[in-house]
C-alpha positions in Angstrom: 0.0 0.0 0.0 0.9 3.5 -0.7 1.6 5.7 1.8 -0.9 9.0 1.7 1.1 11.0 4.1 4.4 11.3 4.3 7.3 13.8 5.0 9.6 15.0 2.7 12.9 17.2 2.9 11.0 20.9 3.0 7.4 19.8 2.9 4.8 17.4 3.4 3.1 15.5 0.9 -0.2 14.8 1.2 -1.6 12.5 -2.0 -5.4 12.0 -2.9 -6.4 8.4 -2.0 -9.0 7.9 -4.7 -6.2 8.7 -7.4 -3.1 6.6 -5.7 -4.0 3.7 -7.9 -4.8 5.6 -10.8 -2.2 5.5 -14.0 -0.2 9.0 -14.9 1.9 9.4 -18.2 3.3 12.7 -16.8 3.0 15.2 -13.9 3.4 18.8 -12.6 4.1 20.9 -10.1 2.8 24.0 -9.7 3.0 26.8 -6.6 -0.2 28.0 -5.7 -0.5 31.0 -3.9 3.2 32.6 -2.1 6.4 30.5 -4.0 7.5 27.5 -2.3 4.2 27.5 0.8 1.9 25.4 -0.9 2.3 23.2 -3.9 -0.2 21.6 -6.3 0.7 18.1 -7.7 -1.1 17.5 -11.3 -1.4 14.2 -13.3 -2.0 13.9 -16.9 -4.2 10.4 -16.8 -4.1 8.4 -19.7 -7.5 9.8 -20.7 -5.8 12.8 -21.4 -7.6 14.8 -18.3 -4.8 16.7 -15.3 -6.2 15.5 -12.1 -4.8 16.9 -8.7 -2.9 13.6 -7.7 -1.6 15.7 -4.2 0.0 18.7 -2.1 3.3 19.7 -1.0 3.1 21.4 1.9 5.7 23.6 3.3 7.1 22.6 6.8 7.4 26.8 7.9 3.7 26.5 7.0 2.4 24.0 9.2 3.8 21.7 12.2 3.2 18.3 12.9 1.6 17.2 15.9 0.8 14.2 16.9 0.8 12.8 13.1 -1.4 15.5 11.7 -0.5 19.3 10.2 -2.2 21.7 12.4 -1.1 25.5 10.3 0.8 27.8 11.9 -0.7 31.2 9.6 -4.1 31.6 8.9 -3.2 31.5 5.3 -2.2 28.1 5.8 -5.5 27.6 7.8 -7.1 28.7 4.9 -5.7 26.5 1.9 -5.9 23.6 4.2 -9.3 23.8 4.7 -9.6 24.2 1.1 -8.2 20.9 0.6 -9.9 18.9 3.0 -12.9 20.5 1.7 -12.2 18.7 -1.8 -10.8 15.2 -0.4 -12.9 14.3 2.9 -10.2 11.6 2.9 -7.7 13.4 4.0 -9.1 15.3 6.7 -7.4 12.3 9.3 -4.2 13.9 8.2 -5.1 17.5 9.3 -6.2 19.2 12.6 -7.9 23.0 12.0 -9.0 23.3 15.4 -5.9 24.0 17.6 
């Protein structure tokens, strides 16, 4: 199984669960928002369609406590929420109430 959270050198890497299975021929990154806070990880499927396969996550955006990202801004409050709000699934991986 692959993992759906997992920390990298500078960020966090949160990947959609309903897409982890899913063939890619080629994908992107793309900042969203301030360079290097928050990145957007597209897939080109092999029915030609970019799907949002996951999210970088900078680590001076959020911490990590007790195995979820609770944000430190409310910026990062904000595009978290965002995300959860699209993938349910991964709201096990985030806390927005501390």
């Amino acid at each position: 199984m692959k993992a759906i959270f997992y920390e990298m050198k500078n960020f966090y890497r949160l990947r959609v669960p309903r897409l982890i299975n899913k063939p890619f021929i080629k994908y992107r990154v793309h900042d969203v928002g301030r360079k290097g806070d928050l990145e957007r990880i597209a897939g080109l499927g092999v029915d030609k369609k970019w799907y949002t396969v996951g999210w970088n996550i900078s680590k001076k955006s959020v911490d990590l406590i007790r195995g979820k990202l609770v944000p430190r801004t409310q910026r990062s409050r904000s595009y978290l929420y965002k995300i959860v709000l699209d993938e349910p699934a991964l709201r096990k991986y985030v806390n927005l109430e501390e």
